[in-house]
N, C-alpha and C positions, 0 to 999 in steps of 0.2 A: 831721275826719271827721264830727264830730256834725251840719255843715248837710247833708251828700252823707244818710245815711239818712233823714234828715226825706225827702228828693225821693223815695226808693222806692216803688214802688207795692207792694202786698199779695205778688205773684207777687214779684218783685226780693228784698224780705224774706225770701219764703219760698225763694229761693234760698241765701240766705246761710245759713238756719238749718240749711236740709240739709247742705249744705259742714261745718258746726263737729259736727254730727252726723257724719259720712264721717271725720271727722275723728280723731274719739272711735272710733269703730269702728275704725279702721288703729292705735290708740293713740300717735294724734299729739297734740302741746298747738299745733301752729300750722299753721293754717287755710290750704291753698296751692293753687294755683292748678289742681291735680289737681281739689282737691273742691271747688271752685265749678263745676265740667266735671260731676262726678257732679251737683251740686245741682239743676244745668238738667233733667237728666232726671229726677230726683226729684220737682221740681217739677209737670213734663207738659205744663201748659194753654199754658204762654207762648210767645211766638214763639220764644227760645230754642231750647226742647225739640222745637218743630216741624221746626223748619230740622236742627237735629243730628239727629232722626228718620229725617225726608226722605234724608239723606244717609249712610244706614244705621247710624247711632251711636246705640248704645240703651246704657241703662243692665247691661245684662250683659256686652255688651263692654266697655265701658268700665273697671268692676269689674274682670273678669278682670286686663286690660292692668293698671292701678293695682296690684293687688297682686301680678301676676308680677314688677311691676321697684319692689317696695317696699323692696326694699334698696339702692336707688340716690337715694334720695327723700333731700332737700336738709332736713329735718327733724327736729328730736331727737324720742328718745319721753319720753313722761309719764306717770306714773302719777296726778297728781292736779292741778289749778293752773287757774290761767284761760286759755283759749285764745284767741291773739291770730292775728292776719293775717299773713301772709311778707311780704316787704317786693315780691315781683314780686304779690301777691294786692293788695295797698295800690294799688300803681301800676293793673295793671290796673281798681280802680274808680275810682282816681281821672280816667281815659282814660274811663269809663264813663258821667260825668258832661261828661266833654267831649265827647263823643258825642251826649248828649243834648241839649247847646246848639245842637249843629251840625243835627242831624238834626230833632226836633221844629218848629222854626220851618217848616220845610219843608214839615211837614204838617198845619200850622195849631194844634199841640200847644202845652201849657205846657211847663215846665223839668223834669220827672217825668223818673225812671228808670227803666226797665223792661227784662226780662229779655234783651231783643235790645240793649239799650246796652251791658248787661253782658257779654254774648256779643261785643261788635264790641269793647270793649275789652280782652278776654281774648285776645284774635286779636290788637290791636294792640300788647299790652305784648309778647308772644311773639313777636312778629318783631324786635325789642328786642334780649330776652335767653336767647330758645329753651329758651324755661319748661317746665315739665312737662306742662303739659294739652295745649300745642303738640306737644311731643315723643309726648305721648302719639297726640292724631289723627293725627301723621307715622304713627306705628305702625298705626295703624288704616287708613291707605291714603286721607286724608280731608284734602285741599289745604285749609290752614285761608284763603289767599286764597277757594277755591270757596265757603267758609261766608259770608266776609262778602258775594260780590256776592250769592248766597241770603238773607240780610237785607234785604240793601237791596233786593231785586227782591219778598222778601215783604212788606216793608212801605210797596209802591211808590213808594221813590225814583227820580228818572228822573235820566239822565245830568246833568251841571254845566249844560252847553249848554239844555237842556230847564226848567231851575229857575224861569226866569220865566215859564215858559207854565203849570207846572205850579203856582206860589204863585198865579197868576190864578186857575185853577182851583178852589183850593180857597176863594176869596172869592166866587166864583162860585156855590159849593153851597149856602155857610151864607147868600147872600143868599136864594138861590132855596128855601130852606124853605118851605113851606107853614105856615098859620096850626097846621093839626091834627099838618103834620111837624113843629111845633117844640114842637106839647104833647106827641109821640111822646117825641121827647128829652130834654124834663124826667121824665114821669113813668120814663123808662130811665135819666136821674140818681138819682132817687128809689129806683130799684130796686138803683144800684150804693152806692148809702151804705146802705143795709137789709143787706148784705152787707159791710161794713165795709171798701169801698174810696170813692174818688175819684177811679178812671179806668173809665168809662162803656168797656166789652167789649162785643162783637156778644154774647153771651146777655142782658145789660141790654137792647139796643137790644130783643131780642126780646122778652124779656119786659114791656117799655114798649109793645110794640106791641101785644099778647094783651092788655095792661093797657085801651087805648086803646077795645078793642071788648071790652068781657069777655062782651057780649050770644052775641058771635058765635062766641069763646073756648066758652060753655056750651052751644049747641046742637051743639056735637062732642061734649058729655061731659065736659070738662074742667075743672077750676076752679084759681084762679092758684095757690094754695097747691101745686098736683100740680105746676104747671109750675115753681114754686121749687126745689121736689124736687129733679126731673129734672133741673133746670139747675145748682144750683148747691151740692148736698146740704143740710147744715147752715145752717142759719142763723148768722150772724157777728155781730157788738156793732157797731153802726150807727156810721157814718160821719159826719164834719159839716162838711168840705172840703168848696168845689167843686168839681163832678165836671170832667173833664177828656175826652178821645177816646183812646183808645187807638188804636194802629193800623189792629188789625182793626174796630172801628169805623169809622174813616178809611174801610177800604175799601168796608166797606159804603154808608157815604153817595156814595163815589166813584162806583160801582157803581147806586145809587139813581138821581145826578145825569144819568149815562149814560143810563139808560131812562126819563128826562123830558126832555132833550132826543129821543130819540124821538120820543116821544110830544105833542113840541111842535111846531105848526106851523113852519113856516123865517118869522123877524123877530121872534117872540112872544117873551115872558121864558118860561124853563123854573120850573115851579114844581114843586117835590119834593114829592109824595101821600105818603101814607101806601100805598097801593097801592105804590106806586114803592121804597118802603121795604122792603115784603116781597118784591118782588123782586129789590133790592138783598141780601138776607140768603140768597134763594135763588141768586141767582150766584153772591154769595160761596161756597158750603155746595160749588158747583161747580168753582171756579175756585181758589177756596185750600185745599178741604178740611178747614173750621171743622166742628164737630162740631156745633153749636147747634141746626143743623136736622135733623139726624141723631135728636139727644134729642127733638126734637120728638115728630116721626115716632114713635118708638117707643111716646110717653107716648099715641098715638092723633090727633096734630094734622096738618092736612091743611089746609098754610098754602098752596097756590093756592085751594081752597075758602075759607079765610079771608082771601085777599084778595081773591076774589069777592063777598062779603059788607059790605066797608068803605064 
């Protein structure tokens, strides 16, 4: 198990920790596949948390459900000791990690884990051996098949058939970066290790962008330290991996690529602006319901004016 958590990203982590907490609070010593269910919404930010949201699972139902049927729970209690994994909590990450061989190549990703691998493997042990966190969504009226195609359509996987037009695609984008789109991305690497990860999220990207013009960032009003705030609270103990794309990332540049073809004559190479960038974050904000631009907005940033300005 000790290479599978090296691959977690920050969110994945922080899903686990929640679970042994959930854990602790029902006064269980082992960590089961209920509260890796709870951790996802504990967590919030990650695709996870999105897709069970979406599909009306929130953390209070959830809760409810778990401790109405806590005396059918496959678990001894504890009063003190180390808490370890259920052996269906094991399997499901260890599926979680095969998940993310299968699926990240696809989207031009490293070998990282993240909240949604964990989520597709929690779905795929429980058709297995009709775990608790399954039985739980049965209760909850929530086809845990309906969860995983919501993964895969959030993280825009495209059918088996479509896999080679869509791996083109994504060699396609990171050619056509632009000189300034590809300083965009580093300094949005820069800004997800300042935060003490190594997978580059649409608020990085955003914040890489603000970063990119700070000229145009301050005739709003704003200065990058407010936009750190906003985006990402606390500051975190800096990072020193290679940053990596996160999905929604992914999508954003997908998104980007879209509105430079546009915007590109028909025979021309499409080249991804930094324009093209900020409207790739504002489709996104439309089309997946990322909050990034949301915080924007509120902190006072008026990213079509700032992409008028670049």
């Amino acid at each position: 198990m000790a290479d599978m958590w090296q691959r977690f990203t920050n969110p994945a982590t922080r899903v686990i920790h929640f679970a042994q907490e959930e854990a602790k609070r029902v006064g269980m010593n082992v960590v089961g596949t209920e509260h890796i269910l709870v951790g996802f919404l504990r967590e919030g930010e990650g695709v996870a948390a999105r897709v069970l949201e979406r599909l009306g699972v929130d953390l209070c139902r959830v809760r409810t459900e778990m401790d109405r049927q806590l005396g059918t729970l496959e678990h001894t209690q504890a009063s003190s000791g180390r808490l370890t994994l259920s052996a269906k909590a094991k399997k499901a990450l260890e599926y979680s990690l095969e998940e993310a061989r299968e699926l990240n190549p696809r989207l031009g990703l490293q070998n990282f884990v993240d909240t949604e691998h964990i989520l597709l493997g929690l779905i795929r042990e429980g058709e297995y051996s009709g775990s608790k966190a399954v039985r739980m969504l049965d209760g909850l009226g929530v086809d845990p098949e309906r969860i995983h195609r919501e993964v895969l359509n959030y993280m825009g996987i495209r059918p088996a058939e479509e896999t080679a037009a869509s791996e083109q695609s994504n060699v396609d984008i990171w050619l056509s970066l632009s000189e300034p789109a590809f300083r965009i991305l580093t300094l949005a690497g820069e800004e997800a290790n300042r935060q003490g990860t190594n997978v580059i999220d649409a608020p990085h990207l955003a914040a890489g962008l603000l970063r990119f013009n700070e000229a145009a960032l301050a005739r709003q009003n704003v200065l990058m330290d407010q936009v750190r705030a906003a985006l990402f609270g606390q500051p975190a103990v800096p990072g020193a991996a290679a940053p990596t794309l996160s999905p929604q990332c992914a999508d954003v540049l997908g998104l980007a690529y879209q509105a430079a073809l546009k915007d590109t004559p028909s025979g021309a190479l499409a080249r991804i602006t930094p324009e093209q960038l900020t409207q790739g974050l504002l489709d996104g904000a439309e089309a997946f319901e990322y909050d990034t631009v949301r915080k924007l907005t509120e902190l006072g940033i008026d990213l079509e004016r700032f992409k008028a300005e670049l």
